[in-house]
N, C-alpha and C positions, 0 to 999 in steps of 0.2 A: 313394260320394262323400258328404261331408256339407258341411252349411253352401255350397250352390253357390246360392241364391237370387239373389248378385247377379251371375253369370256374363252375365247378357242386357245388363248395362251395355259388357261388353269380352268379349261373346263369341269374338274371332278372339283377344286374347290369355288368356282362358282354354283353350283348344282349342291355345294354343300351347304353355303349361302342360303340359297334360295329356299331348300329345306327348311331352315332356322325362323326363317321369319313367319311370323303368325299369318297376315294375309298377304298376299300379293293379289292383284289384280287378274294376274294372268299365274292358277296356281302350280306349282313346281314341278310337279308330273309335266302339265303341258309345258315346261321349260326343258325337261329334263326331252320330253318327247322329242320337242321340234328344234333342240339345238344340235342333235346328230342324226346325219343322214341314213338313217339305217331305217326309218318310217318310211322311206321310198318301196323297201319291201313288204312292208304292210299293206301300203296303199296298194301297189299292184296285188295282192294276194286279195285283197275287197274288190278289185276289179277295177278298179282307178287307174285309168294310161299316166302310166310315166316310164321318164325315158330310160331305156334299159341299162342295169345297174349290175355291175360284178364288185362284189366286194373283196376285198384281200385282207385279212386278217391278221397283226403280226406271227409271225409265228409260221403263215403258211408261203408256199411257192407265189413268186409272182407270175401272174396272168396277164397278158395282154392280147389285141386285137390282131389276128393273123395279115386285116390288112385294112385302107381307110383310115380316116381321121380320128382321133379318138380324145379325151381329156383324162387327164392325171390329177384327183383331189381328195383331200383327206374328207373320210366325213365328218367330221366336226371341224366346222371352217366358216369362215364369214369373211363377203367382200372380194372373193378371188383368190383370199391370201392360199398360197400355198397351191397354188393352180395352174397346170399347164396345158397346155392342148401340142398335142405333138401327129406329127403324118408319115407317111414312108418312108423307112429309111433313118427313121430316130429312133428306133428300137433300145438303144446302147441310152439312149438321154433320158429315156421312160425308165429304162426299167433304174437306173442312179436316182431319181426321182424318188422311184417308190420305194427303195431301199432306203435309200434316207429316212422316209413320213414309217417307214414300217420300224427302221431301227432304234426312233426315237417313240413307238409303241403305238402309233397312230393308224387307224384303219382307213385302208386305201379305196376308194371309188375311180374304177374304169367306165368309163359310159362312152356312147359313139359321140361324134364331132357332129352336132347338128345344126346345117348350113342358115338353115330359117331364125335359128335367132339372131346369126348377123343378120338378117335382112330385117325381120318383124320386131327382133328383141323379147325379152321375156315379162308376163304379165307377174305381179303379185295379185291377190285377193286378201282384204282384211276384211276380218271376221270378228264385230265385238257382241257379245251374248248371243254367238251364234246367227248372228243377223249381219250379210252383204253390208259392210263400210263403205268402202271404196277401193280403188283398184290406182296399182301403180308401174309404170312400163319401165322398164330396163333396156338398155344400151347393150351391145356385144361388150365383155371383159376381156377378152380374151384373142391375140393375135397368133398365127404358127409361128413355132419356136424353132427359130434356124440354127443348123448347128454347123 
């Protein structure tokens, strides 16, 4: 796929898209998979480390971390959009955050604030027929949000 950056505005009719079309390259289940973060819990239920994940559901109680750094992101989201990282004492900024991403129906991702990716940044892995591509690093997105 190219150019999909703005698929997080109309996720369900991009995903209906994608259905429609006879091939794609990459087919629509793995579109449908890996454009919501909610495969993080799969992954860890296979046994795959990743980093730990509270999801918020609309509908349900917001949750948040009793202490530490933490980030606020929808899971369906690309780019940062829609992403904060918040620390002690922003409690009041988080939880308007999530209220908003939950009022407009959108499922919320609490994860810890994890310091190594500002320093190391984060790796991607491409995978085309199952066969190591190449690999691409990532930069920190994300600054504390002062309030």
């Amino acid at each position: 796929m190219r150019s999909t950056w703005d698929y997080t505005d109309r996720h369900e009719r991009f995903l209906a898209w994608a259905d429609s079309v006879p091939r794609l390259h990459n087919p629509a289940g793995v579109l449908r998979w890996n454009t919501d973060k909610h495969y993080l819990g799969e992954l860890a239920a296979a046994g795959v480390p990743v980093v730990p994940t509270d999801f918020v559901e609309p509908g349900e109680q917001v949750r948040l971390p009793g202490s530490g750094e933490y980030v606020v992101k929808p899971a369906v989201s690309a780019g940062g959009r829609d992403t904060a990282r918040y620390g002690s004492g922003q409690t009041a900024a988080a939880r308007t955050h999530m209220a908003a991403l939950l009022a407009a129906g959108r499922t919320v991702m609490v994860q810890p604030y994890l310091g190594r990716v500002a320093e190391e940044g984060e790796t991607t892995l491409i995978y085309l027929g199952g066969v190591f591509s190449h690999g691409a690093r990532t930069g920190e997105l994300l600054s504390l949000i002062h309030i």
